[in-house]
C-alpha positions in Angstrom: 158.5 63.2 141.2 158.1 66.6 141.0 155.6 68.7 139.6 157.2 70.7 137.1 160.5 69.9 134.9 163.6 71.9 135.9 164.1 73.7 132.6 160.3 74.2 132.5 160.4 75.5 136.2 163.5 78.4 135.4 161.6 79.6 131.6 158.5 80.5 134.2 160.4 81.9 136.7 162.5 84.2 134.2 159.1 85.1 132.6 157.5 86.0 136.1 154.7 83.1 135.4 152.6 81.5 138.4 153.2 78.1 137.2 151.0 76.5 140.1 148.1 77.1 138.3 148.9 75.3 135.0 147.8 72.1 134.1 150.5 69.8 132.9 150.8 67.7 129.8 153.6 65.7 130.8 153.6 61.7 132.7 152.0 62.3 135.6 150.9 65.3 134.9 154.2 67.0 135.1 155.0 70.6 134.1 157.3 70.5 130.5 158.7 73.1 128.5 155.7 73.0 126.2 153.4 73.9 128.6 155.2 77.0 129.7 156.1 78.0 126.2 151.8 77.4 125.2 150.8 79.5 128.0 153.4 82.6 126.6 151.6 82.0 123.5 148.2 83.1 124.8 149.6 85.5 126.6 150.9 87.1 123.3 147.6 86.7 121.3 145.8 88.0 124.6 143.6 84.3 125.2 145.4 85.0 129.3 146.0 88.0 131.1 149.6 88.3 131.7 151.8 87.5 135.0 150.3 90.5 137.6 154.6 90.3 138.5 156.2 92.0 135.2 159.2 90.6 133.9 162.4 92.8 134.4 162.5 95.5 131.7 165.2 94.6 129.5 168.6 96.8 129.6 169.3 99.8 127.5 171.8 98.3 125.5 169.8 95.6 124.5 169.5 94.8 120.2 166.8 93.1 120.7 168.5 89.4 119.0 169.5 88.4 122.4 169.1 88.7 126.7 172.9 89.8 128.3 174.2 88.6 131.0 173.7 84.4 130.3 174.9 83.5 133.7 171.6 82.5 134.8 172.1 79.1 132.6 175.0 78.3 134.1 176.1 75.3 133.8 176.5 74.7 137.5 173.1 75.8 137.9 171.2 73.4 135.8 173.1 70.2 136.7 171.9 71.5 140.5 168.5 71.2 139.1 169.3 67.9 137.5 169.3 69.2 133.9 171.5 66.5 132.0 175.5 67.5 131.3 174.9 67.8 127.8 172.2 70.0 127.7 173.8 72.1 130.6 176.7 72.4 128.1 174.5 73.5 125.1 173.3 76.4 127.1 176.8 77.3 128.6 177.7 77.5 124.4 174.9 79.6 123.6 175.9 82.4 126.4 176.6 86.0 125.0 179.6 85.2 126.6 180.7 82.0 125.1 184.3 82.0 123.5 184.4 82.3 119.8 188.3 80.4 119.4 186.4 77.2 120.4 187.5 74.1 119.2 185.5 72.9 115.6 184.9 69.7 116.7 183.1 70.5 120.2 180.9 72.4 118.2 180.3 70.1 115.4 179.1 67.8 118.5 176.9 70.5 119.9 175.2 71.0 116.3 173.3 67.8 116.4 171.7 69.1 119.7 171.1 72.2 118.8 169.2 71.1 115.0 167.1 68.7 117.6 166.7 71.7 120.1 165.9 74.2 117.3 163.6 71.6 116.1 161.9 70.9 119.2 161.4 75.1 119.4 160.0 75.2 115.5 157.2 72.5 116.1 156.6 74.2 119.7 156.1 77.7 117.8 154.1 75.9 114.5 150.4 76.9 115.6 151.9 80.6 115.6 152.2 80.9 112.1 148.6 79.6 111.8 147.3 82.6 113.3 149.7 85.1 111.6 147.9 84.2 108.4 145.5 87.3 109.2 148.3 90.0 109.0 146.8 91.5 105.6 144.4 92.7 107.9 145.6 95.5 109.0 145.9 97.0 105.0 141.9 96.1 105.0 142.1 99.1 107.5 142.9 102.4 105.9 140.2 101.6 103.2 137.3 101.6 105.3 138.7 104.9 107.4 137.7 106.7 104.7 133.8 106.1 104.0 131.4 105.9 106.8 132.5 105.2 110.0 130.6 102.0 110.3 133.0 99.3 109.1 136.0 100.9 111.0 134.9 99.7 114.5 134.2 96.0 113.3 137.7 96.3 111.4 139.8 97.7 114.6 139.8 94.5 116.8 141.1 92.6 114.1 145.0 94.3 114.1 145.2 94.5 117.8 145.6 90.3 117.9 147.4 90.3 114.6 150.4 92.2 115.2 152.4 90.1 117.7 152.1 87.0 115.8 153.4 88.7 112.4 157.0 88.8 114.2 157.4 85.2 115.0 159.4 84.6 112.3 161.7 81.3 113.0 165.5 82.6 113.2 168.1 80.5 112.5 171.9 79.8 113.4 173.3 77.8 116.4 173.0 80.4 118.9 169.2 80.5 118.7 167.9 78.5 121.9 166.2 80.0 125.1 167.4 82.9 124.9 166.5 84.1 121.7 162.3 82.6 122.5 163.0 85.3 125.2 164.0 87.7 123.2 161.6 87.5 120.5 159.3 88.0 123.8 160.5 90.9 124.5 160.6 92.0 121.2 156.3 91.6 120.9 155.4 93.8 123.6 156.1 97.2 122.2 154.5 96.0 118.8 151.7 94.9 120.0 150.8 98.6 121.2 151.5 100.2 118.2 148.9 99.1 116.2 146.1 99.8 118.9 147.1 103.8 118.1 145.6 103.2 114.2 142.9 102.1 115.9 142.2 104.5 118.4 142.4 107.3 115.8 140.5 105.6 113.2 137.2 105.2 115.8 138.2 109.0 116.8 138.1 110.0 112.9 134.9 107.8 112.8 132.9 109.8 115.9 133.8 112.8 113.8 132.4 111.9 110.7 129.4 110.8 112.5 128.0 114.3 113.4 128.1 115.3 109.5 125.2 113.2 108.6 123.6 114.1 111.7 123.1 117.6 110.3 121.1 117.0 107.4 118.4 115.5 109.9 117.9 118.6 111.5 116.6 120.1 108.9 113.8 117.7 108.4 112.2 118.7 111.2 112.7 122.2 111.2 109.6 122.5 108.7 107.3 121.5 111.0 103.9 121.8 109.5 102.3 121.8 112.9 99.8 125.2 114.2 98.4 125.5 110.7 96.6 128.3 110.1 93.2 127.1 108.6 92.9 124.8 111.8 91.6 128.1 113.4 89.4 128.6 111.1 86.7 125.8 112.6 85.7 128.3 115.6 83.6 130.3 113.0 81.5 126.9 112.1 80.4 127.3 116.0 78.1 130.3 114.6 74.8 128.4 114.3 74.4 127.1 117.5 73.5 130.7 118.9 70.9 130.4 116.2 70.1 126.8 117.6 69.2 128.3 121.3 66.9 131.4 119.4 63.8 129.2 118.8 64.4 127.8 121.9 62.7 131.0 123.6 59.6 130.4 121.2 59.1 127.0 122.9 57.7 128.6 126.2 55.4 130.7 124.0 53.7 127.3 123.3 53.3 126.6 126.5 51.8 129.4 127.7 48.8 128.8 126.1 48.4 125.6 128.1 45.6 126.5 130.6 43.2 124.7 132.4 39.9 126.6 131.7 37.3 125.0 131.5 33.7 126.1 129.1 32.7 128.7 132.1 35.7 130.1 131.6 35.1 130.9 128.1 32.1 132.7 129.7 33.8 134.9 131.5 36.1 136.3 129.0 33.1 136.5 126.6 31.5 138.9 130.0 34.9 141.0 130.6 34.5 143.4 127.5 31.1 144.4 129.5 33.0 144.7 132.4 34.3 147.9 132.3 31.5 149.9 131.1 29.3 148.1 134.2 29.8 149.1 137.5 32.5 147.5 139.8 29.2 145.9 141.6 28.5 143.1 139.4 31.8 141.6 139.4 30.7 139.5 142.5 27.5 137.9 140.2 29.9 136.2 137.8 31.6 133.3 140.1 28.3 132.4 141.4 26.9 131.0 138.1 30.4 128.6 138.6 28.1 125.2 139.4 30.2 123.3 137.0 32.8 122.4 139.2 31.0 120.0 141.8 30.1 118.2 138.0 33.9 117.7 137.2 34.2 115.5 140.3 34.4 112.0 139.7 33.5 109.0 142.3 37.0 107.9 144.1 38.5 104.9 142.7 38.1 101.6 145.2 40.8 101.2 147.5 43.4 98.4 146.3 42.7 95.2 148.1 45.4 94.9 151.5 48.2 92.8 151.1 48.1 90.3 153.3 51.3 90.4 156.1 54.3 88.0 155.4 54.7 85.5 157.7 57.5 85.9 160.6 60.6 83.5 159.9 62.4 81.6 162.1 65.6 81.3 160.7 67.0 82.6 163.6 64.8 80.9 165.8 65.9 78.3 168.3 67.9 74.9 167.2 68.2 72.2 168.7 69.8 68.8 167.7 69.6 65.3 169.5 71.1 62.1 168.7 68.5 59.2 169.0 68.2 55.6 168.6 66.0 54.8 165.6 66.6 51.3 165.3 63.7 50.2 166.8 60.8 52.2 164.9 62.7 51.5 161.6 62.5 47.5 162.3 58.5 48.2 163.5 58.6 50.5 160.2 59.2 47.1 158.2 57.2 44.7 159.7 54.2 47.3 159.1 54.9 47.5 155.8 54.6 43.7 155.1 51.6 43.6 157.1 49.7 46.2 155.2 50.6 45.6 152.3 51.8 49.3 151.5 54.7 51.9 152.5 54.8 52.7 155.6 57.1 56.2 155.8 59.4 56.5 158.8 58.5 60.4 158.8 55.0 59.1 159.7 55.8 57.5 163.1 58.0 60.1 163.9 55.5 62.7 163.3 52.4 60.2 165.6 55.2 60.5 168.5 55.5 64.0 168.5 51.6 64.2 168.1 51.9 62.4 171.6 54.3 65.4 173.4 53.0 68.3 171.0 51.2 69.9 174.3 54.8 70.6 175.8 54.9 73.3 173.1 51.6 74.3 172.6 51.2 72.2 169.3 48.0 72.3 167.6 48.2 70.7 164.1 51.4 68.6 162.9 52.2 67.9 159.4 54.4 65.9 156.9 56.5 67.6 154.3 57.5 64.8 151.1 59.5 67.2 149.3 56.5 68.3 147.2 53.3 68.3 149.3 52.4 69.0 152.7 50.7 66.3 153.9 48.1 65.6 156.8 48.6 63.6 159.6 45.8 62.5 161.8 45.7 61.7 165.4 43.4 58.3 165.2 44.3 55.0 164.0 47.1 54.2 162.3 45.1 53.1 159.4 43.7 56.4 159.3 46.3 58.4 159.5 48.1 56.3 156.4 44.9 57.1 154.4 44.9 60.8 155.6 48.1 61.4 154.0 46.4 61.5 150.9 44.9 64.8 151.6 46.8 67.9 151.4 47.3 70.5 154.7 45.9 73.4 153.9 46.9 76.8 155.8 50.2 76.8 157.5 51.0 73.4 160.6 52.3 74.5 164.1 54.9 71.6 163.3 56.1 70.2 159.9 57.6 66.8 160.0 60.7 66.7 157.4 62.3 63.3 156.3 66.2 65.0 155.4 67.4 61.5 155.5 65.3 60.7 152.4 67.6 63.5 150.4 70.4 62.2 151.5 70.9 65.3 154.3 71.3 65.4 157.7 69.2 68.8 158.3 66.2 70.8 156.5 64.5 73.2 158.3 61.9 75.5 156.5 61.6 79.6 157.7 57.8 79.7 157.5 56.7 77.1 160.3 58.1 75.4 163.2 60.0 72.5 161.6 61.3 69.0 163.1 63.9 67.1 160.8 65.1 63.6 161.0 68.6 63.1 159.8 70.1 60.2 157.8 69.9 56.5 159.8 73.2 55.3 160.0 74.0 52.2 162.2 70.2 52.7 163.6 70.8 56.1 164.9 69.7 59.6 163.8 69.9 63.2 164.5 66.8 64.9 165.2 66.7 68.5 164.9 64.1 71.2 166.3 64.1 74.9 164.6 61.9 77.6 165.2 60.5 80.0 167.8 60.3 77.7 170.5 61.4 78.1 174.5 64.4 76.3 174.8 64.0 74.1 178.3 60.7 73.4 176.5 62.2 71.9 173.2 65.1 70.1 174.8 62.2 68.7 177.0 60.1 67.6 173.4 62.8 65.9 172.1 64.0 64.0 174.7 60.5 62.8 175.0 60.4 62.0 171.6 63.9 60.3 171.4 62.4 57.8 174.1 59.0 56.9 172.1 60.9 56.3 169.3 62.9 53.9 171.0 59.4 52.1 172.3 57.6 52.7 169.1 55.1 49.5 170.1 52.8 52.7 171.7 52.6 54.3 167.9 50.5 51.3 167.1 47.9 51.9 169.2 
């Protein structure tokens, strides 16, 4: 089936309309009369842009009731495009051209089709009276022309739609068909550009009132009340500062008499009225009496006691980390704890191993560090070295055992003092880390040596 009807197909061809692009309300889809004629509609009230192919103009001679020149419904024609005989013959009788001695009853026969026709045309054309209702409109339109132009712009878009739809008017007689839809086509074009002239000259009337009120504004500003003259009057009230700086000059005369003369001073000025009547000779006698001033000296204060130099830090010392097996002195740590009936901390054995390599530094005195004390560690038993951790180190160890492991940490060096840390025990190893201001070879010596007591700690015992 094809897309379009055939009488649809030639009313968009003689209107110039790209029919491809419309949707079709038909069975199937298909293309109908109504379609074309609903899509001229909007054209008209400007919902669609019209066909960018014009329609021919129409001819000179043209009265405007009717298009000349019919022979494009001929009858051969639309039975060639499968138009049914009896409407091809209802256009052939609606021709210009048609021949007015025709016989009554032929045409009595055509009126029943041409009532349904002209029917079918009157309901197709029935949503253009609805918006022809608005043709008052353009009446509204000379009213507000004449006060301000404000209400004539929102009033001028109005008559431009309302125009074409006032001449739709439904014309009667048996000739009306086709040709006379196209007609009245025809006919809206030229109206529909008369009315946008109204409009044009009422928005130009408009911008010319505008400028009238415009006027009186200017005058507001021109008394500008700006530069007044008092305002120069405040430099004068600037007047008493020079009186301001005046005493100013007495302040030195104060402190002029600010002198530091002592009582033998006085003396002298008591002496200088005798001056000038003695000879020039006895002006070497008066500074010799001048003993006072050996009297004015005072003992020097005692010097302020010496602060006492800050110890070096080793922060950026050598470091030196080893991972070692502490499974062993942790299980010895445990058993000596049930045996003595008391805690026996792991920093302790560590520290008694290093005691036992300290000489590859240089080590005198080793130390523990709990966090808040630093504790002593002695060299004898290990009874006595539980009980000297009671007793605080005083001054500052060459090496100061730190238990990180007990905080949780891996590393914590201090800055003051060579510092050995033992890291947390996980699956019975541990990192042991050196820091300080060591030799290197020597260090990396230490704790290997160290690493390998603590995994023999049975020689701790001892």
């Amino acid at each position: 089936m094809e897309r379009i009807a055939p009488l649809a197909k030639i009313l968009a061809e003689a209107n110039g309309i790209d029919w491809q692009h419309l949707q079709g309300s038909g069975e199937g889809g298909q293309i109908v009369e109504q379609d074309i004629l609903t899509h001229l509609a909007r054209i008209m009230t400007g919902e669609e842009e019209p066909p960018p192919t014009p329609v021919d103009a129409p001819p000179p001679d043209w009265n405007g009731q009717d298009i000349p020149g019919g022979g494009m419904f001929s009858a051969d024609m639309l039975s060639k495009a499968g138009v049914d005989s009896d409407i091809a013959a209802f256009v052939e009788q609606t021709r210009p051209g048609a021949d007015v001695a025709a016989p009554v009853a032929p045409a009595e026969t055509v009126n029943a089709d041409d009532e349904e026709m002209e029917f079918e045309l009157d309901e197709e054309e029935t949503p253009a009276p609805v918006v022809a209702d608005p043709v008052p409109a353009p009446i509204a339109i000379s009213q507000p022309a004449q006060p301000v132009a404000a209400s004539a712009p929102v009033a001028a878009p109005t008559p431009a739609s309302a125009p074409p739809v006032s001449t739709p008017p439904a014309s009667g007689g048996a000739a009306a068909g086709l040709g006379s839809l196209l007609s009245r086509l025809y006919k809206t074009s030229p109206a529909a550009e008369t009315p946008a002239q109204p409009g044009a000259s009422a928005a130009s009337a408009a911008t010319t009132e505008t400028p009238a009120p415009v006027q009186p504004a200017a005058p507001v500003m021109a008394p500008t009340p700006t530069v007044q003259a008092p305002a120069v009057q405040d430099t004068p009230t600037v007047e008493p500062v020079p009186a301001v700086h005046t005493p100013a000059a007495t302040v030195p005369v104060a402190d002029a008499p600010v002198e530091e003369t002592p009582a033998a001073a006085a003396e002298v000025q008591a002496a200088a009225p005798a001056a000038p009547a003695l000879s020039p000779a006895q002006e070497p006698v008066a500074p010799q009496p001048e003993p006072v001033v050996p009297s004015v000296v005072q003992p020097a204060a005692p010097a302020p006691a010496a602060v006492q130099p800050v110890q070096d830090a080793t922060w950026f010392g050598v470091y030196l980390r080893r991972d070692a097996s502490l499974g062993a002195v942790t299980d010895l740590r445990a058993q000596l704890s049930d045996a003595l009936g008391q805690d026996v901390p792991l920093a302790l054995l560590v520290a008694r191993a290093a005691q036992r390599h300290s000489s590859l530094l240089g080590l005198g005195s080793v130390a523990l560090h709990d966090g808040q004390r630093t504790r002593s560690v002695n060299s004898g038993h290990l009874r006595d070295a539980l009980q000297g951790l009671d007793t605080d180190h005083t001054g500052t160890p060459d090496l100061l055992i730190v238990d990180a492991g007990a905080r949780d940490l891996d590393d914590l060096h201090f800055p003051h003092t060579l510092t050995l840390s033992i890291g947390r025990v996980q699956d019975g190893r541990a990192a042991l880390s050196l820091n300080g201001n060591v030799d290197t070879a020597q260090a990396a010596q230490f704790l290997a040596d160290l690493a390998g007591t603590l995994e023999r700690p049975i020689v701790l015992v001892l």
